[in-house]
N, C-alpha and C positions, 0 to 999 in steps of 0.2 A: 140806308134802310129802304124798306122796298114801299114804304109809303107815309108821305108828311104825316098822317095819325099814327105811327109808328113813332117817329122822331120825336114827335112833341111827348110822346108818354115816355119816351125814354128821359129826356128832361125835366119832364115832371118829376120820373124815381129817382135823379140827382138833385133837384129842388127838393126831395122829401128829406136827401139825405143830408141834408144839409142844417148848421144849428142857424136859428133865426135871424141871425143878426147878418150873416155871408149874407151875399148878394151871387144867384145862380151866375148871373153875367159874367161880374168880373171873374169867378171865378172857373168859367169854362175860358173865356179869354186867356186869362192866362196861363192854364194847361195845354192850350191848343196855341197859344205864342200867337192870336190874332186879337183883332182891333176890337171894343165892344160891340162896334156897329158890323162886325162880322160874327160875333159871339149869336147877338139879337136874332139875327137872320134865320139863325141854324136852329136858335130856340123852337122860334116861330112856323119853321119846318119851310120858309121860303127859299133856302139854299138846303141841297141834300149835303150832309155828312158823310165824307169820306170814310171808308173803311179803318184805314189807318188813326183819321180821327177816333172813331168809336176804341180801336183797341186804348189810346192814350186816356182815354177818360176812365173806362173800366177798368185801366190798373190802377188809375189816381182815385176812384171813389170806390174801388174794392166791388164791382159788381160782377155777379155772374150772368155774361149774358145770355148762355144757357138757360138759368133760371130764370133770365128776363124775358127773353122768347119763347118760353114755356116747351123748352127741347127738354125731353127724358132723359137725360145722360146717365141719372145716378147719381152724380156727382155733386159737390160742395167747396166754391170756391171759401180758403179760409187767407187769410193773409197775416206776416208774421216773421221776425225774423229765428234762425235758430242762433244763440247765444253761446262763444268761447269765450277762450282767453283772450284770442285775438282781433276779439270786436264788442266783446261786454266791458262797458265801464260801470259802476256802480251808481254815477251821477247823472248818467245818461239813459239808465232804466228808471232812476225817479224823476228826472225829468220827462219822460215821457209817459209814464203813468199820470205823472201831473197834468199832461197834457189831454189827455184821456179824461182826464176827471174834468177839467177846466170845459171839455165840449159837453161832457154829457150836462154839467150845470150850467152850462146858456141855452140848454131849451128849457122852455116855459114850465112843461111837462115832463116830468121826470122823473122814475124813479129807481132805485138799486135791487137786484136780487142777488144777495153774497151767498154761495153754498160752501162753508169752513172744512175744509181739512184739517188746517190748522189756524190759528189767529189771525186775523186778516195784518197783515203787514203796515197796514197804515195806523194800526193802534198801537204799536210799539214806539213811536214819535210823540205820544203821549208823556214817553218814559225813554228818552233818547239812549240811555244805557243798553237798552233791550235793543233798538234799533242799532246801536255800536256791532254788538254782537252775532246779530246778525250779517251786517255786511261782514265781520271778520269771517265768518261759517263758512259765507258764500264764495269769499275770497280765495280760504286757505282750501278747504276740504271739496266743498263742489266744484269750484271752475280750476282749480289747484296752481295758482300762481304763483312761480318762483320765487319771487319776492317772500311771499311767508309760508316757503315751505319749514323753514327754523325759527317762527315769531312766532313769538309770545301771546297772547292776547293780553291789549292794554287797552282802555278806556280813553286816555288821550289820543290815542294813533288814529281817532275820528274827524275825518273830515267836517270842517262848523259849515263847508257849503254843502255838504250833505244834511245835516241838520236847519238847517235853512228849508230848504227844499224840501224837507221831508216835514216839518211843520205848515208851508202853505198847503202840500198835499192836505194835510188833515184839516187844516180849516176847508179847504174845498169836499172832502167830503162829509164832515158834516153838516155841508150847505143842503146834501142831497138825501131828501126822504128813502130811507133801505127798509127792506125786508134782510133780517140773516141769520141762517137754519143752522144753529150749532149740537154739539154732540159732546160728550164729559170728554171723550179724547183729544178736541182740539190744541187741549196746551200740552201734551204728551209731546209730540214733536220735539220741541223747542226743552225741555224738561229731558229727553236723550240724546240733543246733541252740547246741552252742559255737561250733564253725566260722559258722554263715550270724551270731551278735552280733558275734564275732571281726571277720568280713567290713562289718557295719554300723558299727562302733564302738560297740557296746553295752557291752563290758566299761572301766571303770576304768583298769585298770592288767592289761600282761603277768603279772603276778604272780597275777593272779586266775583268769587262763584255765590258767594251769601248776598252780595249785591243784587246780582240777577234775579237771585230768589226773591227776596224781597221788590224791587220793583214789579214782576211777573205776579206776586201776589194783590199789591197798589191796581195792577192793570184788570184782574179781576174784579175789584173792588170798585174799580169804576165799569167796568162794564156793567156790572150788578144793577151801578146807582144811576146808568142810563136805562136800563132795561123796568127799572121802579119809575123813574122818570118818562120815560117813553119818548125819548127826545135823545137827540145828540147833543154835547157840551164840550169843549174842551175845560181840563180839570186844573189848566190855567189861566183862563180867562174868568175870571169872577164874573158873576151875573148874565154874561152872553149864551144864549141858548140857540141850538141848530136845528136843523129838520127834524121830521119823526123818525124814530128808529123802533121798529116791531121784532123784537127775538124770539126766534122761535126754537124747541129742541128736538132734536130725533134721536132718539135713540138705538133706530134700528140699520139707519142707511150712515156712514159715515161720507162726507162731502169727500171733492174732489178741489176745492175751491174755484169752481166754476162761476162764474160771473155776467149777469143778465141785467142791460139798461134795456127800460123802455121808455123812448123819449118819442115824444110828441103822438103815442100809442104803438110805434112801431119798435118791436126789441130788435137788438143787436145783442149777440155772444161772444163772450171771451173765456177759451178755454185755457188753462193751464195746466203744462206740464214741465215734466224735467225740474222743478223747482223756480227757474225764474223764466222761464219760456212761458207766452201771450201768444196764442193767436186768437184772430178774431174774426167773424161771418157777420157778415148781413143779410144771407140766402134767407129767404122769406120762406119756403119749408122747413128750415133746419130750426130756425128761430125760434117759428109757430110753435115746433115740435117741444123746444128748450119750453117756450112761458107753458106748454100746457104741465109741461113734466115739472115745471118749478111751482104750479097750483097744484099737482098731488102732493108734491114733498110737504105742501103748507098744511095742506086736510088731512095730511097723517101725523103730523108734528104739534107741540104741545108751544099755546101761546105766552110765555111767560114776561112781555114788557106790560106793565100798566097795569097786570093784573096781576093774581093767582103767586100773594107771595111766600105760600108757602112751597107752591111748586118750583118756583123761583129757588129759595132755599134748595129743595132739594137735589137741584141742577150742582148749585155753586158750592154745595158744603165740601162734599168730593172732591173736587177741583182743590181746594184751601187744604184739605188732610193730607192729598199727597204733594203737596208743595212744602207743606209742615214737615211730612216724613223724608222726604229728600234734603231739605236744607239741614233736619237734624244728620241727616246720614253724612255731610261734609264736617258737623264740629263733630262728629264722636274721634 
């Protein structure tokens, strides 16, 4: 860089990015494979940074130095892989999701903004059936892996280190204080793709598609009794109570399940597409742009945690009618 107050501000936005507990040193040391007493130096802006070093650090902490150098490109470093058959495992997206949640909860300050498409994926470990079903969805019909192009959907064919994993996820987030702006369509998704196996003969046995149903309706019921509560809980832990949860409803905009931490004041974004594809910015425009657009979604959205329970009702009764209407629609 073209001047030691340059370097040291760029070490700074890697110290920012960083959860409290890292140590900036070690961990420029070790991306750059030098000593800490050579890591210190470079901090400190007494030895210049190699070109080459600077590229290894911005692909390791995701920065765009464009946006750091205040160049107009346009552009929006995102980072992120795209997901097949032949690099998605299922154990290795919630392991990494875990890992995502594990950083955003060791900063001090923290908290979630979930925008729902559909139910957020980590509530369904609540009700591990629901979570069954979906790795089976994701297996068979999205990523379409040979293995179950002719399976069945079964309840046992679940991995228990996937349910493992997928319950610390949920304890880790409901470590973490969320805002989450939902809409009546949310469970629609999940409600068409039992319907289109229903219609294929993809499930087993009647007994397993009334399963779904009824747990999907439990899952509402707890969301309800968080959203009265105002807090997170898992609905197996007796008496252990989690962070604050604020729900919010829109009726007008349906989510994308877009996803906004701001940790230690500074957000970071995680967009989602394709269904299980993640990428994710820390561009300081893009970001900005994310929290300002995620405080209109809130000031046009209706609050129904803690408060207003009749509005609440109003939200959730819908939801329960056509859940009631679909599971009658498998025994007729």
């Amino acid at each position: 860089m073209e001047s030691n107050g340059s370097q040291q501000v760029f070490f700074q936005h890697i110290k920012a990015l960083l959860p409290p507990h890292l140590s900036i040193v070690d961990a420029v040391a070790d991306v750059l494979n030098i000593s800490n007493d050579s890591a210190y130096r470079r901090i400190r802006g007494e030895k210049p940074i190699a070109l080459e070093e600077i590229k290894k650090l911005c692909i390791h902490f995701k920065i765009s130095l464009d946006q750091f150098m205040h160049l107009n490109s346009d552009s929006v470093l995102f980072t992120g892989k795209l997901a097949d058959r032949t690099n998605f495992s299922f154990d290795l997206y919630l392991e990494n999701l875990l890992r995502q949640m594990q950083m955003i909860n060791s900063f001090q300050e923290k908290e979630l903004y979930y925008w729902a498409k559909d139910a957020p994926v980590i509530y369904y470990y609540q009700f591990p059936e629901l979570a069954a079903f979906k790795f089976f969805f994701w297996m068979k019909t999205v990523l379409e892996y040979p293995e179950y192009s002719k399976t069945k959907f079964n309840f046992d064919d679940f991995d228990e280190k996937l349910r493992t994993t997928g319950e610390k996820l949920l304890d880790t987030y409901n470590n973490i204080p969320s805002h989450e702006i939902w809409n009546v369509d949310n469970i629609n998704t999940y409600i068409q793709q039992i319907e289109y196996y229903r219609d294929t003969n993809v499930f087993a046995s009647k007994k397993d598609i009334i399963t779904l149903y009824e747990c999907l309706e439990k899952m509402v019921d707890h969301i309800e009794d968080q959203a009265e509560a105002g807090y997170k809980f898992n609905r197996n832990a007796k008496g252990a109570t989690g962070a604050s949860v604020k729900i919010y409803v829109n009726e007008f905009i349906i989510g994308d399940n877009t996803v906004m931490a701001v940790l230690n004041k500074k957000p970071v974004v995680f967009l989602n597409h394709s269904f299980i594809n993640v990428f994710s910015t820390q561009d300081t425009v893009f970001c900005d742009y994310m929290y300002e657009y995620f405080q209109k979604l809130i000031r046009k959205s209706t609050l129904i945690s803690s408060v207003s329970e009749k509005q609440r009702s109003n939200f959730f009764s819908p939801i329960r009618e056509k859940l009631e209407r679909s599971k009658k629609a498998v025994l007729q």
